[in-house]
LOLO-938772 format. One line per 8 residues: number of its first residue (from 1); their letters; for each residue x, y, z of N, C-alpha, C. Coordinates in steps of 0.02 Angstrom, whole numbers, padded with zeros to 5 digits. Atoms other than C-alpha are relative to their C-alpha. Layout:
! residues N
NUM) A) X Y Z X Y Z X Y Z ~ ... .
END
This chain:
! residues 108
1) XXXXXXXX) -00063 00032 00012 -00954 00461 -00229 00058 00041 00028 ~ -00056 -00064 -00032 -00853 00629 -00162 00030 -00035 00053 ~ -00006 00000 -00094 -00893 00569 00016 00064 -00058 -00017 ~ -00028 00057 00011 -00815 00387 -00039 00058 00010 -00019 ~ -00058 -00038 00009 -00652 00479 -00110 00025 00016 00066 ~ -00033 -00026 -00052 -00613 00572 00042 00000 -00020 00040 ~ -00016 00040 -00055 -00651 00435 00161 00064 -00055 -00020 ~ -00063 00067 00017 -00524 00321 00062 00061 00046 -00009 .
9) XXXXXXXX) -00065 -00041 -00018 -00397 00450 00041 00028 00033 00051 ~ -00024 -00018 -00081 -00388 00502 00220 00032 -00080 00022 ~ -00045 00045 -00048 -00319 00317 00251 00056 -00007 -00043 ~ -00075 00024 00017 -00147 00278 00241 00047 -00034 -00062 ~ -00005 00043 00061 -00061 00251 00074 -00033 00000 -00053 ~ 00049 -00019 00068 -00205 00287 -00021 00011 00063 -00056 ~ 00013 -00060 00049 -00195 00378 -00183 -00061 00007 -00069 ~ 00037 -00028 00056 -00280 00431 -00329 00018 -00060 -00058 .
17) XXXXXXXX) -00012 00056 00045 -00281 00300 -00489 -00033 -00004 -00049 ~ 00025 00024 00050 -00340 00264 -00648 00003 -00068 -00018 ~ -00010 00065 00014 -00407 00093 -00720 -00032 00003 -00046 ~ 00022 00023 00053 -00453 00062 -00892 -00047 00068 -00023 ~ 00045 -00054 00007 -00522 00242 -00902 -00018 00024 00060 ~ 00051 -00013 -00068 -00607 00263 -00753 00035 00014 00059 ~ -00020 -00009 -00031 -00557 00344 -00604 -00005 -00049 00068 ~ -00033 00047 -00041 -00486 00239 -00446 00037 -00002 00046 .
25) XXXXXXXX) -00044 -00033 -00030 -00388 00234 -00304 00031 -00069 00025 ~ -00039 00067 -00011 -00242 00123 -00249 00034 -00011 00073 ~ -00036 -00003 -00055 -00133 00086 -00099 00052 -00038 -00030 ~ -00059 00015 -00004 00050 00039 -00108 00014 -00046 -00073 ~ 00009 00001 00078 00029 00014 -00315 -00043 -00051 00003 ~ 00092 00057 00018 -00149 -00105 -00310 -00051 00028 00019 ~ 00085 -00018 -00009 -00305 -00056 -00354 -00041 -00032 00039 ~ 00054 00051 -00057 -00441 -00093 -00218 -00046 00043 -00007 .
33) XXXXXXXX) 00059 -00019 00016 -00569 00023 -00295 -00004 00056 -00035 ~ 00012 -00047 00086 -00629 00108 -00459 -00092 00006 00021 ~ 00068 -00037 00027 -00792 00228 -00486 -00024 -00020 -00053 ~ 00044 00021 00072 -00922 00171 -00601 -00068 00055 00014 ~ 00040 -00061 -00032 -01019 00339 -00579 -00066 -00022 -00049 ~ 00061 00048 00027 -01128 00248 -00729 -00044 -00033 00029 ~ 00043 00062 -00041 -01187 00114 -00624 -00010 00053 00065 ~ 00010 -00032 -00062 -01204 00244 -00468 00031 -00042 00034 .
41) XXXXXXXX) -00028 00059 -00045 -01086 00112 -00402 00081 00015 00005 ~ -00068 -00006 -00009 -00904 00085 -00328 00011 -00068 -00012 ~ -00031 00083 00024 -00798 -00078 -00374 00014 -00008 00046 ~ -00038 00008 -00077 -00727 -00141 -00206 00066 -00072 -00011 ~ -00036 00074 -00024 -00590 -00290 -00195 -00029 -00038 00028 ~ 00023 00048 -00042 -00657 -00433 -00111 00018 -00074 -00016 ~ 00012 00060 00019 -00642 -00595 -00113 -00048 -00048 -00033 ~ 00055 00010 00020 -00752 -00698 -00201 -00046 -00043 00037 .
49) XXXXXXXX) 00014 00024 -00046 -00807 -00769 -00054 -00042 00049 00035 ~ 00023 -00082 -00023 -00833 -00609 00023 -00061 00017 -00050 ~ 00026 -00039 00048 -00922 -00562 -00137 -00062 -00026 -00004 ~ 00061 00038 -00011 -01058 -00687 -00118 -00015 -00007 00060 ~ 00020 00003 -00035 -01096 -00669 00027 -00016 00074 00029 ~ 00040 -00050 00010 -01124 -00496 00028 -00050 00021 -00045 ~ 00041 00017 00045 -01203 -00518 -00119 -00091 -00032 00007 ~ 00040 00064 -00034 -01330 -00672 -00032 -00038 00070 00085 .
57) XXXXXXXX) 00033 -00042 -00047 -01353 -00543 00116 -00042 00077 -00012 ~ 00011 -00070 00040 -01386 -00358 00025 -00005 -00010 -00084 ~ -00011 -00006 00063 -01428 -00391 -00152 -00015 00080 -00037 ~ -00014 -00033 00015 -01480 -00233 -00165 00049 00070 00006 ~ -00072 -00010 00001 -01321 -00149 -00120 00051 -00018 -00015 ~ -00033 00049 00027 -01223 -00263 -00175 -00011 -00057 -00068 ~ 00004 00034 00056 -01211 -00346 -00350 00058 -00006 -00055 ~ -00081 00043 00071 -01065 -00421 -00497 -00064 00012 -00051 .
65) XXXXXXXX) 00008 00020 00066 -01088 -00383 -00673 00041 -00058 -00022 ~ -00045 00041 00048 -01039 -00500 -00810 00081 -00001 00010 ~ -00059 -00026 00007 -00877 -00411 -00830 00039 -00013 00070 ~ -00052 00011 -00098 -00800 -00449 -00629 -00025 -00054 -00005 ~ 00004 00063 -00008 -00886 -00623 -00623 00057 -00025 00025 ~ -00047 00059 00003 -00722 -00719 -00629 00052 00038 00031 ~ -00076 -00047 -00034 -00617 -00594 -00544 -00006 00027 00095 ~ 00005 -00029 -00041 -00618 -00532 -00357 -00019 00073 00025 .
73) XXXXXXXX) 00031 -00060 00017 -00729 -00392 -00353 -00063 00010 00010 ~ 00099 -00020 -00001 -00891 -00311 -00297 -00025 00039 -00001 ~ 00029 -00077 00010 -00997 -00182 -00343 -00049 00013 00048 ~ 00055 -00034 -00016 -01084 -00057 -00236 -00040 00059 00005 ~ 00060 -00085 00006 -01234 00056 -00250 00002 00052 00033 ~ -00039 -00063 -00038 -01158 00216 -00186 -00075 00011 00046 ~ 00081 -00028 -00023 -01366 00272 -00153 -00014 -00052 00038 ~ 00003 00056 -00041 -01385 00113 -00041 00030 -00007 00060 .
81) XXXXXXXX) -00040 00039 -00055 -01238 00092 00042 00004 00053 00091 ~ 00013 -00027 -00076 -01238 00130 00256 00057 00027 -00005 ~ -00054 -00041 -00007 -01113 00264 00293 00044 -00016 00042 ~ -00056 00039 -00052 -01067 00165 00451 00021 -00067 -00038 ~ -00015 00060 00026 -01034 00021 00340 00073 00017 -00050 ~ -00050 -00006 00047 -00912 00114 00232 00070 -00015 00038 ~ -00079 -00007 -00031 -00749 00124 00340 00012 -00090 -00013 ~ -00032 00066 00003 -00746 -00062 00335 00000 -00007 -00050 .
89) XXXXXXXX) 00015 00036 00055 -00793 -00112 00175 00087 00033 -00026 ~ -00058 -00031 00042 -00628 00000 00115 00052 -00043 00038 ~ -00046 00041 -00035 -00532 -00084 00256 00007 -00090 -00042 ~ -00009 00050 00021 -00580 -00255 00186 00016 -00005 -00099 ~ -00032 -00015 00072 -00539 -00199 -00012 00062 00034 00027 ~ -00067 -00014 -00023 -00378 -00150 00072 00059 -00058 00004 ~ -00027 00059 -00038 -00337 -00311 00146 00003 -00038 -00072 ~ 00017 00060 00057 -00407 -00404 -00023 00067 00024 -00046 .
97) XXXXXXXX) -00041 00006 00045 -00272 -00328 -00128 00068 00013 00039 ~ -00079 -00006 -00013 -00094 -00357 -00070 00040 00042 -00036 ~ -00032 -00065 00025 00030 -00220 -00104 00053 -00065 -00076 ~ -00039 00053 00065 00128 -00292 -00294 00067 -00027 00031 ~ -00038 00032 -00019 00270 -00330 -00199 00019 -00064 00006 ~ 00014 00052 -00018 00199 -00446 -00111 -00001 -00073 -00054 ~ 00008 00054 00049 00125 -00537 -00253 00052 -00019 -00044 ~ -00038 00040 00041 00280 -00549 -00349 00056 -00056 00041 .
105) XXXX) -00038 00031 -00017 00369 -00627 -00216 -00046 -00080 00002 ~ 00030 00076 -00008 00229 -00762 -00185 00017 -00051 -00067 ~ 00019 00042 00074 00248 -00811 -00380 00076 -00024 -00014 ~ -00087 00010 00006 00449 -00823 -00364 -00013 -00082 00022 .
END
């Protein structure tokens, strides 16, 4: 999970974060991914589109508990996941959460 830290905090904007306990990291105040060192897993943003279908392609790298079901979110198996696969996957939990700005203007 170290490696997964220091590849997301070398990009732009990224910091350090807490969510509900659990350590996390954000960009431009939105979480786009929390440690579940429990599950040997990372949370990612995604769409839930995205989420099933990584899901449908890698189940075992990829899997939703109960608890994210209904929310935009996907968990993955740190011990699984391809190292060339990481840079994107953070890029696309980047993209999935819009900076709060954003979102409060869409809701105006």
């Amino acid at each position: 999970m170290e490696s997964v830290r220091r590849m997301a905090l070398a990009l732009p904007g990224v910091e350090e974060a807490s969510a509900y306990g659990r350590s996390g990291l954000r960009c431009q105040g939105q979480l786009f991914l929390v440690f579940r060192p429990d599950l040997d897993s990372i949370v990612l943003r995604a769409s839930i589109d995205q989420r099933e279908a990584m899901i449908a392609e890698d189940p075992e790298t990829f899997f939703i508990t109960d608890h994210y079901r209904g929310y935009p979110w996907v968990l993955a198996r740190v011990s699984k996941l391809n190292a060339r696969v990481l840079p994107d996957l953070l890029q696309m939990a980047l993209r999935a959460a819009p900076p709060r700005k954003a979102q409060k203007k869409k809701r105006q």
